[in-house]
BANU-662096 format. One record per residue (C-alpha): residue number from 1; y, z, x; residue in one letter. Coordinates in steps of 0.02 Angstrom, whole numbers. Layout:
# residues N
   seq        y        z        x   type
   NUM        Y        Z        X      A
...
This chain:
# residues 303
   seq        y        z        x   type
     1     1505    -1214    -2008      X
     2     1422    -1080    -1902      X
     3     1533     -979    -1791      X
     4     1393     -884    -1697      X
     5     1265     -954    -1611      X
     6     1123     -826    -1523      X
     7     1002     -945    -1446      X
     8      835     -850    -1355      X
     9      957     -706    -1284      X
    10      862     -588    -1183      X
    11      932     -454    -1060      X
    12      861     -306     -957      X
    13      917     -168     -882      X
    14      797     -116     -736      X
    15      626     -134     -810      X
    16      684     -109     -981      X
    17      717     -259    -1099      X
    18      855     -215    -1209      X
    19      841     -392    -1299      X
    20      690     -513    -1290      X
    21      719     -690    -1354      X
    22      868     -654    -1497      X
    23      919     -799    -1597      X
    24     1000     -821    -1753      X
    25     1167     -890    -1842      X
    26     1300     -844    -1910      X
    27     1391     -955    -2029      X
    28     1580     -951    -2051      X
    29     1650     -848    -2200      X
    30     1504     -738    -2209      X
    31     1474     -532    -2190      X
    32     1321     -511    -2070      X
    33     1227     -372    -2041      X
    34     1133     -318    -1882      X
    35     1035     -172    -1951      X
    36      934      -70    -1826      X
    37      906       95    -1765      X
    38      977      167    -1597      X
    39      912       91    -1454      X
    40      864      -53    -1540      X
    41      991     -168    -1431      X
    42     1119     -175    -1567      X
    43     1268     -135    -1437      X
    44     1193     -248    -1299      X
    45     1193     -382    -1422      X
    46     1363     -368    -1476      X
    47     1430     -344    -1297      X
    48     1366     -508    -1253      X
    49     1428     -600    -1400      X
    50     1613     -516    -1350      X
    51     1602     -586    -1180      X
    52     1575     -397    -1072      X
    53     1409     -437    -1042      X
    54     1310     -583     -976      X
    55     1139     -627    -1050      X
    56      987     -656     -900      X
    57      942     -801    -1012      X
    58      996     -900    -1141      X
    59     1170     -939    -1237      X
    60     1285     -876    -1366      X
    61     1432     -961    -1440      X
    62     1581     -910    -1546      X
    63     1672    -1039    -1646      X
    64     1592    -1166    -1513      X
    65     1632    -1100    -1379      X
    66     1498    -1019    -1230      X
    67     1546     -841    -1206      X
    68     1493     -864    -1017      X
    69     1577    -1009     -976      X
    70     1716    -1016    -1104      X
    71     1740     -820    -1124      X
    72     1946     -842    -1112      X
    73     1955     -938    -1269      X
    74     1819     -846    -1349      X
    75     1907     -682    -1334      X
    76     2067     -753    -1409      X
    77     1962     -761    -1574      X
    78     1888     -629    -1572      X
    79     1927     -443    -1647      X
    80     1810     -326    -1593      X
    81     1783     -152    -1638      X
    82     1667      -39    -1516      X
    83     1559       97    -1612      X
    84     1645      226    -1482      X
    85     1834      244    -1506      X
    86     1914      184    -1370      X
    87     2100      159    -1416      X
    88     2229      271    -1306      X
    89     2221      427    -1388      X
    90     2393      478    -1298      X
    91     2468      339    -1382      X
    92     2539      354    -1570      X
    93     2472      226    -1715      X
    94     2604      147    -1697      X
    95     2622      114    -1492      X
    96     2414       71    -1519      X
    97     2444      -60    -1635      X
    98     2614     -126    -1562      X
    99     2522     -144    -1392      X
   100     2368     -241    -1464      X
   101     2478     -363    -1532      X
   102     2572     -399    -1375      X
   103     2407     -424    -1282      X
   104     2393     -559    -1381      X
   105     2564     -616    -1407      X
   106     2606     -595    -1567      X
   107     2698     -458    -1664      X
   108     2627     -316    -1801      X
   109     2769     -384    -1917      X
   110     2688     -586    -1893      X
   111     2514     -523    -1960      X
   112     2562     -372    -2087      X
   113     2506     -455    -2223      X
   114     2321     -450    -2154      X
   115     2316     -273    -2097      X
   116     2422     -185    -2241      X
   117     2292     -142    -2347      X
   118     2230      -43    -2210      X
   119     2377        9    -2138      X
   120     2457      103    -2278      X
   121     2334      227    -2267      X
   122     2412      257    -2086      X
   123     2593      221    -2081      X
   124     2631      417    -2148      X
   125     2558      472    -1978      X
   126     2638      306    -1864      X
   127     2706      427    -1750      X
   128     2546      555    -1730      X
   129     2426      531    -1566      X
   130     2267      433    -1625      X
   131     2168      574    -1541      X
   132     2243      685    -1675      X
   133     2168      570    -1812      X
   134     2028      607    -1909      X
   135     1866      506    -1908      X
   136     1914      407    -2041      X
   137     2086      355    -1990      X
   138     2041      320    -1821      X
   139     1922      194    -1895      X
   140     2054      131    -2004      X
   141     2182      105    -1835      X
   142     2003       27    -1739      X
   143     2001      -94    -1868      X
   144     2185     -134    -1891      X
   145     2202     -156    -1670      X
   146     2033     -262    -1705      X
   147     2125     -377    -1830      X
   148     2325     -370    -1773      X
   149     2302     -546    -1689      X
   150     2215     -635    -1839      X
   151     2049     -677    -1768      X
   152     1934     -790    -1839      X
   153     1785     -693    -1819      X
   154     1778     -482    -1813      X
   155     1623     -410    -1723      X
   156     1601     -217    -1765      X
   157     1494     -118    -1678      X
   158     1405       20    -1795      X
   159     1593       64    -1873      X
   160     1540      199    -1993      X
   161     1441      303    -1867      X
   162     1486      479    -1883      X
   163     1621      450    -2018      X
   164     1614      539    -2195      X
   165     1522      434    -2342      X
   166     1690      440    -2431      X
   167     1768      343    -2272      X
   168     1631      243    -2254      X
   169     1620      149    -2440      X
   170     1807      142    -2387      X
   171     1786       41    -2256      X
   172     1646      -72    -2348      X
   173     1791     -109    -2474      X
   174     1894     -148    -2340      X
   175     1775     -275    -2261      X
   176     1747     -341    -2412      X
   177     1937     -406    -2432      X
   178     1923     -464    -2261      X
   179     1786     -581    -2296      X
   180     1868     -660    -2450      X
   181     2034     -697    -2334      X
   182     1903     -800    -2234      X
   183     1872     -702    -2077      X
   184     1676     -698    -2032      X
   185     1620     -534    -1976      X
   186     1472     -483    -1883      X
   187     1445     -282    -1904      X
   188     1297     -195    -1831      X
   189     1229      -12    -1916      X
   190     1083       92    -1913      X
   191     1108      147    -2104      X
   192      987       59    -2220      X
   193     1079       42    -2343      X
   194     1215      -32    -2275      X
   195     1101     -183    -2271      X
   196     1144     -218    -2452      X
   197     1334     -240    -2446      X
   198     1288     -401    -2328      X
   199     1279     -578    -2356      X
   200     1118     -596    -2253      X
   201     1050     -483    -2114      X
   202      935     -477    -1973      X
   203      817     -336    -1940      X
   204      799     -284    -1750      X
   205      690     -148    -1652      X
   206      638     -149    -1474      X
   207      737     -290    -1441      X
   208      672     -413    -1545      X
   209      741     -497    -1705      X
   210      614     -437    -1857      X
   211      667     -556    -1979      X
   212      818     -641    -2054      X
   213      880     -666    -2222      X
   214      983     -615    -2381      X
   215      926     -429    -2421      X
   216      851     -484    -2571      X
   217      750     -601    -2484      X
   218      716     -481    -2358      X
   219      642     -368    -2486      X
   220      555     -504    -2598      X
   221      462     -561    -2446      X
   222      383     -359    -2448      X
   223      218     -432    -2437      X
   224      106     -241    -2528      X
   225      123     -135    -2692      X
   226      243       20    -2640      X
   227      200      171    -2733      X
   228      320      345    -2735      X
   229      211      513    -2728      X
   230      262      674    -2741      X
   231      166      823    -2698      X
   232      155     1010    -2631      X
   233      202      982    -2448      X
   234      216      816    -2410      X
   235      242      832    -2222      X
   236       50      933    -2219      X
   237       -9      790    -2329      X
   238       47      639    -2217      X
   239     -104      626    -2116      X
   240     -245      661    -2251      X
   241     -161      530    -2369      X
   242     -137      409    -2204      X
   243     -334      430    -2182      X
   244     -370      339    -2342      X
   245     -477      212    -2361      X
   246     -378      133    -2506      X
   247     -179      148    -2374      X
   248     -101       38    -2285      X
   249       25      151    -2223      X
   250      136      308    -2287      X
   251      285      405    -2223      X
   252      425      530    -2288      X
   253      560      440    -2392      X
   254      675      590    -2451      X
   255      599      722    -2517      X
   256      442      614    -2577      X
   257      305      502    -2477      X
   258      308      310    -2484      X
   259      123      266    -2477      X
   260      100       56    -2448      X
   261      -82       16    -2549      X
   262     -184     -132    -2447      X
   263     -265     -171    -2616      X
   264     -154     -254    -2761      X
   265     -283     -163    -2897      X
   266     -228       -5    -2834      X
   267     -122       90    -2976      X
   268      -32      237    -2996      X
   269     -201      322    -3101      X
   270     -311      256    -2952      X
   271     -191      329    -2821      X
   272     -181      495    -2892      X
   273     -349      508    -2923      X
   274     -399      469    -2762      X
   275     -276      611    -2686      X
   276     -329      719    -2792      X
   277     -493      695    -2724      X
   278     -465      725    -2562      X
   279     -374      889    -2573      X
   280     -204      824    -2616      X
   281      -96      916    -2779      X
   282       13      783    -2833      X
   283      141      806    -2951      X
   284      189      625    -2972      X
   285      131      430    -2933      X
   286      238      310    -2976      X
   287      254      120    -2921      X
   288      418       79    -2860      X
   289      519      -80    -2774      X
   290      530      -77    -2602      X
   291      715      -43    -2509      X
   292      753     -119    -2360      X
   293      695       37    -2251      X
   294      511      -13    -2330      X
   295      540     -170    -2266      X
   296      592     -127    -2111      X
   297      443        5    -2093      X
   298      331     -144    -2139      X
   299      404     -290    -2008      X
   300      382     -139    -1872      X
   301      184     -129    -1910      X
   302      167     -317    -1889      X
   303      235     -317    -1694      X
């Protein structure tokens, strides 16, 4: 059964369109990803599908229900976690918490059982000002006011953003558990590879979804042979190698250069050869299996 429905959602601010035409599903149970970087309309998105924005056209629905017309019920369940923190920082953990669950009459005590793997973490510092928190536990309180009603569906606006990678596979593991107690959760990131800890994604720039699907499918459907280089320089190198008769594209990845090859005979021998040629020291060619930041890289060049 889907629980969110996008259908052809476009909105503008002035003359710029932060979303042109958006549409896709998302089925109940599952871990999406909206992966994108910023200003892509991520945040728009996700403030329309949590009722504090209006689309100019078309619909979006949560559990059924039309976040225009039937936003009251919609926001009963929903959990939704902004990517800026936005709890009272004068209040303790525990007053934030205790006050998210009256807004939605219930109690902390009624719905422990989901938030206690997160809230252990927390409980030693119940009494400390969530503006005193660090990064990481204000996350974990975000997510624990987010889910202290028992929604059916959380919506998480980039949630890692800014946090340490320790606190960040943290919180994977976290949403993780979530999904196998059932709740369907929609989370939104401009890290790459994020994108794998997802059931299925969709890829968005400028607005506009770039494509849809498991990440695996995503990168299946990477449509060139991806070579690695490396070489003396590779930011001086970019635009000789991009000059190529025999590249489809090529850009920093790390400390290396990801060069696309428009021709499927191309190999690493050929490659290197060919750079060599034109006044290129490599070091290394190597083929290679695209990531999802290839992919992305690639859908981009299409528009």
């Amino acid at each position: 059964m889907e629980k969110i429905s996008v259908n052809s959602i476009s909105k503008s601010y002035g003359n710029v369109e932060a979303l042109k035409g958006v549409s896709f599903n998302v089925d109940g149970g599952e871990l999406f990803g909206l992966i994108g970087p910023d200003g892509a309309g991520k945040t728009t998105l996700m403030r329309i599908i949590t009722t504090l924005l209006l689309p100019d056209s078309g619909n979006a629905k949560v559990c059924g229900y039309d976040v225009a017309n039937e936003y009251k019920k919609v926001r009963t369940l929903l959990g939704y976690m902004p990517g800026r923190f936005s709890l009272y920082q004068d209040l303790s953990v525990e007053e934030n918490l205790n006050f998210f669950a009256g807004v939605f009459g219930t109690t902390v005590q009624e719905n422990y059982d989901l938030i206690k793997n997160i809230y252990y973490k927390l409980e030693p510092f119940k009494k400390r000002r969530a503006g005193k928190l660090s990064g990481g536990m204000k996350q974990k309180l975000a997510l624990s006011c987010a889910l202290v009603h028992k929604p059916e569906v959380l919506v998480l606006d980039e949630p890692t953003t800014g946090v340490d990678a320790v606190s960040r596979k943290e919180f994977w593991d976290l949403l993780k558990e979530l999904k196998m107690q059932g709740i369907t959760i929609i989370v939104s990131t401009a890290y790459m590879d994020e994108a794998s800890l997802c059931d299925r994604i969709a890829l968005i720039q400028n607005g506009k979804i770039l494509g849809v699907n498991t990440p695996t499918g995503i990168i299946n459907a990477f449509p060139y042979k991806l070579f690695s280089i490396e070489c003396e320089k590779p930011t001086h190198a970019l635009e000789n190698i991009r000059s190529l008769s025999i590249c489809k594209n090529a850009y920093l990845f790390g400390n290396s250069l990801h060069f696309v090859s428009n021709n499927e005979e191309n190999s690493p021998e050929i490659i290197a050869k060919t750079l060599e040629e034109s006044g290129v020291k490599v070091d290394s060619v190597n083929e290679v299996s695209p990531e999802i930041e290839d992919c992305f890289i690639e859908r981009m060049q299409r528009q």
